[in-house]
ZAFI-928686 format. One line per 3 residues: their letters; for each residue x, y, z of C-alpha. Coordinates in nm, 4 decimals. Layout:
<ketis>
a	X,Y,Z | ...
</ketis>
This chain:
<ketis>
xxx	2.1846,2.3690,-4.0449 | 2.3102,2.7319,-3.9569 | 2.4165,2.9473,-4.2786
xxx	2.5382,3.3027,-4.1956 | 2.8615,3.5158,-4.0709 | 3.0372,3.4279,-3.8116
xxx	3.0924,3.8472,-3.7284 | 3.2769,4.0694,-3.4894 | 3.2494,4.1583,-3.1412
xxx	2.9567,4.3876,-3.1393 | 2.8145,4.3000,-2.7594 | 3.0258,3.9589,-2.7171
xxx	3.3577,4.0740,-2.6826 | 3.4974,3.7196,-2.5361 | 3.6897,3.5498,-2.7620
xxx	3.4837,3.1895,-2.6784 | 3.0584,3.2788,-2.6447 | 2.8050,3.0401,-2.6856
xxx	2.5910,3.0743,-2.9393 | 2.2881,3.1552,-2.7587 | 2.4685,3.4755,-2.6431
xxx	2.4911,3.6169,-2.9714 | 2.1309,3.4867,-3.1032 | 2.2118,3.3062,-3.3879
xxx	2.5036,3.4035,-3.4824 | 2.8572,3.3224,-3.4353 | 3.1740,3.5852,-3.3488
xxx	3.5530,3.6366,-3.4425 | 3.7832,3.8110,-3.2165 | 3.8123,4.1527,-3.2665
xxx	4.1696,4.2280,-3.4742 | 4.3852,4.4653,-3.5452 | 4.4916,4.5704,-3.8786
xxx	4.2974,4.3561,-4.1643 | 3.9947,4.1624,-4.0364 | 3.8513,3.8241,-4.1709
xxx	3.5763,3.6054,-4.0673 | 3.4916,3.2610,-4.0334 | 3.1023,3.1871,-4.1997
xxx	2.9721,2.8912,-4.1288 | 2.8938,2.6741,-4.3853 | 2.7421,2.3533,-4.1954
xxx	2.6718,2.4053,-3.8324 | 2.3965,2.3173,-3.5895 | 2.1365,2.5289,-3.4950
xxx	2.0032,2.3787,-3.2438 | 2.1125,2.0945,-3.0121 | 2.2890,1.7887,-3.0895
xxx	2.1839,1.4575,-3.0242 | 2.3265,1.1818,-2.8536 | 2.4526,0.9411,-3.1065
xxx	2.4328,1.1966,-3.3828 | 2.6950,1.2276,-3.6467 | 2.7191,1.6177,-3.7378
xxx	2.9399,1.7989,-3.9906 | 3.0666,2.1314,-3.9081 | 3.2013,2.3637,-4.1999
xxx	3.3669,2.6878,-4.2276 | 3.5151,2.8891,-4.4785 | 3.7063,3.2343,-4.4665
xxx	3.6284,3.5574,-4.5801 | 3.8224,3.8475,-4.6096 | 3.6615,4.1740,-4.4649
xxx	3.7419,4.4168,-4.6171 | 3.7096,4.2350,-4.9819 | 3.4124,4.0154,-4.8939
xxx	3.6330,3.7825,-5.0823 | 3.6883,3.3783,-4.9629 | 4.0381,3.3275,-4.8233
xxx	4.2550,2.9978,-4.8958 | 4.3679,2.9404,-4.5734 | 4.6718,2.8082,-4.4602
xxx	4.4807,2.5901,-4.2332 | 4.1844,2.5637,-3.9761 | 4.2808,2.4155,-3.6159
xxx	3.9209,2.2737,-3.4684 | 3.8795,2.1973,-3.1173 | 3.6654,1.9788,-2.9370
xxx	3.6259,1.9989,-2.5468 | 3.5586,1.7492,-2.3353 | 3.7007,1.5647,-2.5777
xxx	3.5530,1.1943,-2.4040 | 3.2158,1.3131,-2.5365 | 3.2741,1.2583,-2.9116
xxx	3.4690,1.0439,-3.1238 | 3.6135,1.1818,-3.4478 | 3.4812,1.0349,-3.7686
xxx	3.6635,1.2830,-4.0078 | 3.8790,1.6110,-4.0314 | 3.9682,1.7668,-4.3454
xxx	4.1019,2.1618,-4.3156 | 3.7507,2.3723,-4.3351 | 3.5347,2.0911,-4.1916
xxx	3.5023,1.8280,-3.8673 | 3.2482,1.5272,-3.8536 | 3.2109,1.4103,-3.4918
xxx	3.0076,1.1085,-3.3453 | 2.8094,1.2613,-3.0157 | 2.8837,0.9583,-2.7567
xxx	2.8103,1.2116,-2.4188 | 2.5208,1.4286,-2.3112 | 2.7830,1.6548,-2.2054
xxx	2.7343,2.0213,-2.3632 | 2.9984,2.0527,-2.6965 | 3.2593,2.3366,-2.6584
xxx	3.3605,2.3656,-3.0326 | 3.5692,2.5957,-3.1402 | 3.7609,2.7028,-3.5223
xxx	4.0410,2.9106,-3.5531 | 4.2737,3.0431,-3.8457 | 4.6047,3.2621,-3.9077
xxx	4.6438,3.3478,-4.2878 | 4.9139,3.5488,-4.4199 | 4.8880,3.9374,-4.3565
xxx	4.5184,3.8608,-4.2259 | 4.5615,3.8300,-3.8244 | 4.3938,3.5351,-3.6277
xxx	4.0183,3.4926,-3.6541 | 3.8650,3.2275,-3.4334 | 3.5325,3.1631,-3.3838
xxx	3.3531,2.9059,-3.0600 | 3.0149,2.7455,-2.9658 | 2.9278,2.5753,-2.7123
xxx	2.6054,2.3324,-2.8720 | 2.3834,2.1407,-2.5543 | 2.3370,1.7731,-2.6649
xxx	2.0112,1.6367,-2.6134 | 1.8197,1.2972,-2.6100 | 1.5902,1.2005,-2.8793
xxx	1.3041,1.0848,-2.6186 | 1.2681,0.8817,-2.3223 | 1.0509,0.5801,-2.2090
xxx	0.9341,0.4697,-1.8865 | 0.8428,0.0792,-1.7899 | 0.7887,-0.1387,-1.4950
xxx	0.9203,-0.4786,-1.4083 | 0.6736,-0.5780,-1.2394 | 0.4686,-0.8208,-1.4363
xxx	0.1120,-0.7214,-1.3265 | -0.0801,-0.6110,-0.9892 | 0.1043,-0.5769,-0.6532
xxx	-0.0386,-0.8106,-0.4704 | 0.0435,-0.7048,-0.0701 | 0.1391,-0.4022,0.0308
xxx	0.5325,-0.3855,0.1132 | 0.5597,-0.5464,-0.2442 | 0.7928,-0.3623,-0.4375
xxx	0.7809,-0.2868,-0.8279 | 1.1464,-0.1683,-1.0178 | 1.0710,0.0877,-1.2511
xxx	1.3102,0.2183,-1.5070 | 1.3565,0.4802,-1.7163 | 1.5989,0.5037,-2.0780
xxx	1.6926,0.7682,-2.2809 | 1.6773,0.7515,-2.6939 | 1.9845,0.8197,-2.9023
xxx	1.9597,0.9632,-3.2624 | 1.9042,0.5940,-3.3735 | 1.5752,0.5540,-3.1607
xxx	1.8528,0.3112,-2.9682 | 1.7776,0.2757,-2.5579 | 2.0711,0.4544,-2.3644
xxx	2.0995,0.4616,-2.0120 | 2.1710,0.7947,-1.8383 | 2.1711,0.9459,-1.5307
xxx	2.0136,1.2945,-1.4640 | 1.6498,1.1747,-1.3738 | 1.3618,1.3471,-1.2074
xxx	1.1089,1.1287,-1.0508 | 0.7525,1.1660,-0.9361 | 0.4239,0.9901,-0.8489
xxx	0.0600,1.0601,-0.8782 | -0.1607,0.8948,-0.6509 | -0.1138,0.7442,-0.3341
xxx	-0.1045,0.3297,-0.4338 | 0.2678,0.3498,-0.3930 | 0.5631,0.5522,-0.2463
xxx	0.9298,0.6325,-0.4144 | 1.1819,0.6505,-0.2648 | 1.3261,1.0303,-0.2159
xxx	1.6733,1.0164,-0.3760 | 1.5925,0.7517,-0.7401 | 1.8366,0.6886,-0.9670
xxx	1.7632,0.5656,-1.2939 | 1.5929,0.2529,-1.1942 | 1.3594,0.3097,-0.8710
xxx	1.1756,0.0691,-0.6574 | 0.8236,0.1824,-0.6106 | 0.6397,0.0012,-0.2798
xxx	0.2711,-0.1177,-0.2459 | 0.1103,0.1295,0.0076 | -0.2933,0.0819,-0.0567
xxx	-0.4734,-0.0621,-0.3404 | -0.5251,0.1434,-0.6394 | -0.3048,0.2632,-0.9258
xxx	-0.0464,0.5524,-0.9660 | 0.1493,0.6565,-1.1810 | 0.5272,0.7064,-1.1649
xxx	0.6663,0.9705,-1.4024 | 1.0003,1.0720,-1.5365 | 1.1524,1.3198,-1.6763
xxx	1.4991,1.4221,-1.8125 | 1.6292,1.7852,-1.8622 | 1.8127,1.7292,-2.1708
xxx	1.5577,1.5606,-2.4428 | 1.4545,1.6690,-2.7726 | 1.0659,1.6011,-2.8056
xxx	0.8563,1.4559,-2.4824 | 1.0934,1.5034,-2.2210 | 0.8626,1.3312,-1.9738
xxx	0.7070,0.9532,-1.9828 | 0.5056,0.7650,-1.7201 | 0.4220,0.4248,-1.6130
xxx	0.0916,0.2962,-1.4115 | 0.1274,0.0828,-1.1179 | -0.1386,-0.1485,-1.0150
xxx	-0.2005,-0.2811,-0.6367 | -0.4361,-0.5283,-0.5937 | -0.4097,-0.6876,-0.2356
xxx	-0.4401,-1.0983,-0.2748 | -0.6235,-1.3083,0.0024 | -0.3247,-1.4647,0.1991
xxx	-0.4897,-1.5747,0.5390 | -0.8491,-1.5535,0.6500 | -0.9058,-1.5042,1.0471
xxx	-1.2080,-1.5514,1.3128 | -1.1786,-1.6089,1.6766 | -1.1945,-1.9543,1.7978
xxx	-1.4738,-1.8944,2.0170 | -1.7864,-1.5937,2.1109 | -1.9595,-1.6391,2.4503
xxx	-2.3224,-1.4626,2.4567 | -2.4413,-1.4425,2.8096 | -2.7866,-1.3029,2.6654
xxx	-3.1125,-1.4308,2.4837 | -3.1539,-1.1630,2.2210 | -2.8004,-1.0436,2.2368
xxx	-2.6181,-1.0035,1.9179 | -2.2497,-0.9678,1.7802 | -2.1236,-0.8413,1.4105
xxx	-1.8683,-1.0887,1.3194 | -1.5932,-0.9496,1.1476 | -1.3150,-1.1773,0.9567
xxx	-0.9909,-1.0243,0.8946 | -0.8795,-1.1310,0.6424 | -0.4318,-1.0353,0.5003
xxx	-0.2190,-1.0234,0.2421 | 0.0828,-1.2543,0.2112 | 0.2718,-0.9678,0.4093
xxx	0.0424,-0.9908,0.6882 | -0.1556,-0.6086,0.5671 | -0.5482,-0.6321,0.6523
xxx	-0.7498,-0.6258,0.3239 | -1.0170,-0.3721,0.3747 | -1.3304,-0.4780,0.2379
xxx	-1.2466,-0.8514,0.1373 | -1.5490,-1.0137,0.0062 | -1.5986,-1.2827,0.2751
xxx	-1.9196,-1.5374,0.3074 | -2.0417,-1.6142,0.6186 | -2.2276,-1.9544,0.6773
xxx	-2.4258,-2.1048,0.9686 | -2.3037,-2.4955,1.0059 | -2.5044,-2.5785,1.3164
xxx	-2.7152,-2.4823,1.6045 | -2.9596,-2.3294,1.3648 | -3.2413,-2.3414,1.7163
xxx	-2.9961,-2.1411,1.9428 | -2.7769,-1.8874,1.6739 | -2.9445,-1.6555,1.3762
xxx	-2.7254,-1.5198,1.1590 | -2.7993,-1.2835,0.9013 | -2.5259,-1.1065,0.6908
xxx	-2.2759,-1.1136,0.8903 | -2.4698,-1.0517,1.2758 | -2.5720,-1.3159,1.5022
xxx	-2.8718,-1.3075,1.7307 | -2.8860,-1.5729,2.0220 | -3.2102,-1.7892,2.0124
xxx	-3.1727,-2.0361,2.3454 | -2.8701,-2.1535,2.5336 | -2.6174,-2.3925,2.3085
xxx	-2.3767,-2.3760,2.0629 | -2.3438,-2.2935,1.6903 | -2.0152,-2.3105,1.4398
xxx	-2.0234,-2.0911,1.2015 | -1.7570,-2.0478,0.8790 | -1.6336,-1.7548,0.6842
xxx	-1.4701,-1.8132,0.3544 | -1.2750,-1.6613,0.0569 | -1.2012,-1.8182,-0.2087
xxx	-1.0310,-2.1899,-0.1175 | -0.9440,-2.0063,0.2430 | -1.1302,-2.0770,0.5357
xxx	-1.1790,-2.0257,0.9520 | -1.4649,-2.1147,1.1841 | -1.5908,-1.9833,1.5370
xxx	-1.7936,-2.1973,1.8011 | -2.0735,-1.9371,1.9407 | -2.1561,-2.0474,2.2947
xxx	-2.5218,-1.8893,2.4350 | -2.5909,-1.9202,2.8165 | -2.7902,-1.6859,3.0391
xxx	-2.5804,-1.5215,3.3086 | -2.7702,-1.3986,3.5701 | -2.8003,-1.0061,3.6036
xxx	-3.0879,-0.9670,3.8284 | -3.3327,-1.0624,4.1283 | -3.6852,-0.9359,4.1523
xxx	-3.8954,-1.0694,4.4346 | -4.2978,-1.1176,4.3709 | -4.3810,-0.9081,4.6493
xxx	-4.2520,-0.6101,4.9108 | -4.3638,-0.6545,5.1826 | -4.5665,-0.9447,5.3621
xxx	-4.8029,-0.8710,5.6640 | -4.9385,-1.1461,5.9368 | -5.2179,-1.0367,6.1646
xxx	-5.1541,-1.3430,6.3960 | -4.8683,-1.6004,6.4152 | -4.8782,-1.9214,6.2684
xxx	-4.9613,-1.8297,5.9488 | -4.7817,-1.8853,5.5829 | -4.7327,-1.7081,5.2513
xxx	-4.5350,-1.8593,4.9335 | -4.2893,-1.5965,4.7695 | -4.1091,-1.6500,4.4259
xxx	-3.7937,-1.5234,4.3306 | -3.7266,-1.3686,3.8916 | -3.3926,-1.4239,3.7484
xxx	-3.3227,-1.2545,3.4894 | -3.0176,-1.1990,3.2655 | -2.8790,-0.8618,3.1008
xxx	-3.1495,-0.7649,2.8290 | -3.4564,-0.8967,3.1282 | -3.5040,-1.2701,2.9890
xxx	-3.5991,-1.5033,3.2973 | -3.3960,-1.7332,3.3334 | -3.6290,-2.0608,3.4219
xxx	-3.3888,-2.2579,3.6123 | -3.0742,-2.0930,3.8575 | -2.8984,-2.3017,4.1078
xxx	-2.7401,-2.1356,4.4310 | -2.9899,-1.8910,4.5261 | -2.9883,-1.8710,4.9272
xxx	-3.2598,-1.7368,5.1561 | -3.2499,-1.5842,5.4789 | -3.3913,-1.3939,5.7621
xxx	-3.3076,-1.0879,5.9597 | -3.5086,-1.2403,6.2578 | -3.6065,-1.5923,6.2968
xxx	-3.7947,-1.5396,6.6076 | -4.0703,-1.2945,6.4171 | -4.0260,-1.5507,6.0237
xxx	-3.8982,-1.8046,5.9205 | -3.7979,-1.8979,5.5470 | -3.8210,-2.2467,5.4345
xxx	-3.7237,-2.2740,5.0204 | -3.9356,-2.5376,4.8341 | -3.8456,-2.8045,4.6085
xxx	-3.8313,-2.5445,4.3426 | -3.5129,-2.2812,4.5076 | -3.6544,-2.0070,4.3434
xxx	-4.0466,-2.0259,4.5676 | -3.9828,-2.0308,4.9192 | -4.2609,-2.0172,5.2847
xxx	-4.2732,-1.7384,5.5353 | -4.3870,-1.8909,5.8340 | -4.4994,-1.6302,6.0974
xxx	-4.3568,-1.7127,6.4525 | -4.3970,-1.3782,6.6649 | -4.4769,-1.0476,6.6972
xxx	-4.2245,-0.8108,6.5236 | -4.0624,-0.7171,6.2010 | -3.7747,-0.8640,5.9865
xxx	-3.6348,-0.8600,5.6670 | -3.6169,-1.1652,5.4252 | -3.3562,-1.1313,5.1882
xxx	-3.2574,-1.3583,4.8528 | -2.9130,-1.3884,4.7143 | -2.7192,-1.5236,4.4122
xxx	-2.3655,-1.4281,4.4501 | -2.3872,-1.0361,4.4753 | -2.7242,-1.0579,4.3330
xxx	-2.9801,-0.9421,4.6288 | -3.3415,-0.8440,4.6738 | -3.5421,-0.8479,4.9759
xxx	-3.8967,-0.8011,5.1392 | -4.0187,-0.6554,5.4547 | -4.2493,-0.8759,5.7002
xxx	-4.4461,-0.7628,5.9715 | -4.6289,-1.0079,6.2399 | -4.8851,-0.8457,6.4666
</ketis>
């Protein structure tokens, strides 16, 4: 409690000053005549706290004597007046219940016989005794878009949880977002897996004016996903198969810990980790799990062809009537022959210098020599082509 004068003017000339323009010490209004001055007995000197019960004393002194007046009486005032409640008032001294965080405008005043009026005002901040900071939330968030309430409470005199307005909210870390106008309770929202922490603060607290909570996110397996089928057109080809695997919001998990297991077609599919290398042509079902969730895909291996390479040129006759075999290479993408191709057509440019008979076997066909001259024999598959040059003498 404050002990001392309550003295003139000196630099406050108002007639109402807070304390803290005056340093610590109270004023009177300047008088004419006889002076007197109100000391304080009991007053705060500091802030007030909500829920507090405080006692403010004065007495009177003369001036010029130094000498305690008897007053006729002391009027007090209290402004705003909702923000206490008055417990007792007896002539020198008020006791008021703080039930408001709004700043105290108190005020004494007296008139005593040939003494003129001598009044003296404070205006005391009112503070909380601490605040606290908790989530609702129960544990983890477990998708993103989930949303955690957080709240925040203030601490009367008691160590009793108020609730207040006046907050200040921030996070640290990027697991969740806030939204940018909070009131006392906020909802924070999943927005990667991590933890942050959401803080609060309060302008008017006595102590730790600031308190935090941590927020977990931990994304759950929902759904686990693999498309229903993979078509390799290649022997040797491979493919990295890659499960995606969500939350119950739908959000990808990054990361998720999947297995990956070969069910079949061991002779025509490796896998290893999570690639697949094609063997032969067939199929092979393969499963990725997480926990109890589950999804397959059927890989299908054929050879597509990609290419035609004939075995020779060029072919040369010296007289007609004579034959030559030629054989035909299919081949897919990554230069695997492919051992058996159906639809592969042969022709000639000029049937009256060769002819082209295919064999039982499409890809082996004879060049019969029928005349003097040149021509061109030509193989196709689709838009597949290669070709030779013959020559007959």
């Amino acid at each position: 409690m404050h002990r001392g004068p309550l003295r003139g003017a000196g630099a406050c000339a108002a007639v109402l000053l807070a304390l803290a323009a005056c340093s610590d010490e109270f004023v009177t209004d300047p008088i004419e005549g006889r002076e007197a001055r109100l000391e304080a007995v009991e007053w705060p000197d500091d802030a007030i706290l909500l829920g507090e019960t405080v006692t403010l004393r004065v007495r009177a002194i003369d001036e010029a004597s130094g000498a305690e007046i008897q007053p006729e009486g002391i009027d007090w005032e209290v402004l705003p007046g909702f923000a206490t409640e008055l417990v007792h008032a007896a002539g020198d001294s008020i006791v008021l219940h703080v039930v408001s965080l709004v700043p105290l405008r108190i005020s004494a005043s007296l008139e005593h016989g040939a003494f003129d009026t001598a009044a003296v005002a404070d205006t005391l901040p009112v503070h909380l005794n601490g605040i606290a900071v908790s989530s609702l939330s129960g544990g983890p968030l477990p998708s993103l878009g989930d949303v955690a309430t957080v709240e925040a409470h203030g601490f009367d005199a008691a160590g009793a949880a108020v609730n207040v307005g006046g907050w200040s909210w921030s996070v640290r870390g990027t697991a969740v977002t806030i939204p940018a106008t909070p009131g006392d309770t906020i909802r924070a929202t999943a927005a990667a897996n991590g933890r942050a922490w959401i803080i609060a603060t309060h302008p008017l607290c006595t102590g730790s004016c600031r308190d935090s909570v941590a927020v977990d996110v931990a994304q759950l397996p929902a759904s686990i996903d693999l498309p229903a089928e993979l078509v390799l057109t290649s022997l040797g080809a491979t493919a990295t198969l890659a499960p995606q695997v969500r939350d119950a919001l739908g959000s990808l998990i990054p990361d998720a810990a999947v297995t990956l297991s070969q069910l079949t077609g061991v002779s025509f599919v490796l896998l290893s980790g999570s690639t697949i290398t094609t063997i032969a042509p067939g199929e092979a079902l393969i499963a990725a799990t997480i926990g109890p969730l589950a999804d397959t895909i059927t890989v299908r291996v054929s050879q597509t062809p990609a290419s035609l390479t004939l075995s020779v040129d060029s072919v040369h006759f010296a007289t007609t009537g004579h034959r030559q075999d030629v054989s035909v290479a299919v081949r897919d993408a990554l230069g695997n022959v492919i051992p058996e191709v159906d639809g592969l057509v042969w022709e000639t440019t000029a049937p009256s210098v060769v002819t082209v008979d295919p064999d039982s076997d499409p890809q082996i066909a004879t060049l019969r020599a029928q005349g003097p001259g040149s021509a061109v024999v030509r193989v196709r598959l689709g838009a597949l082509t290669d070709e030779l040059v013959v020559t007959v003498d």
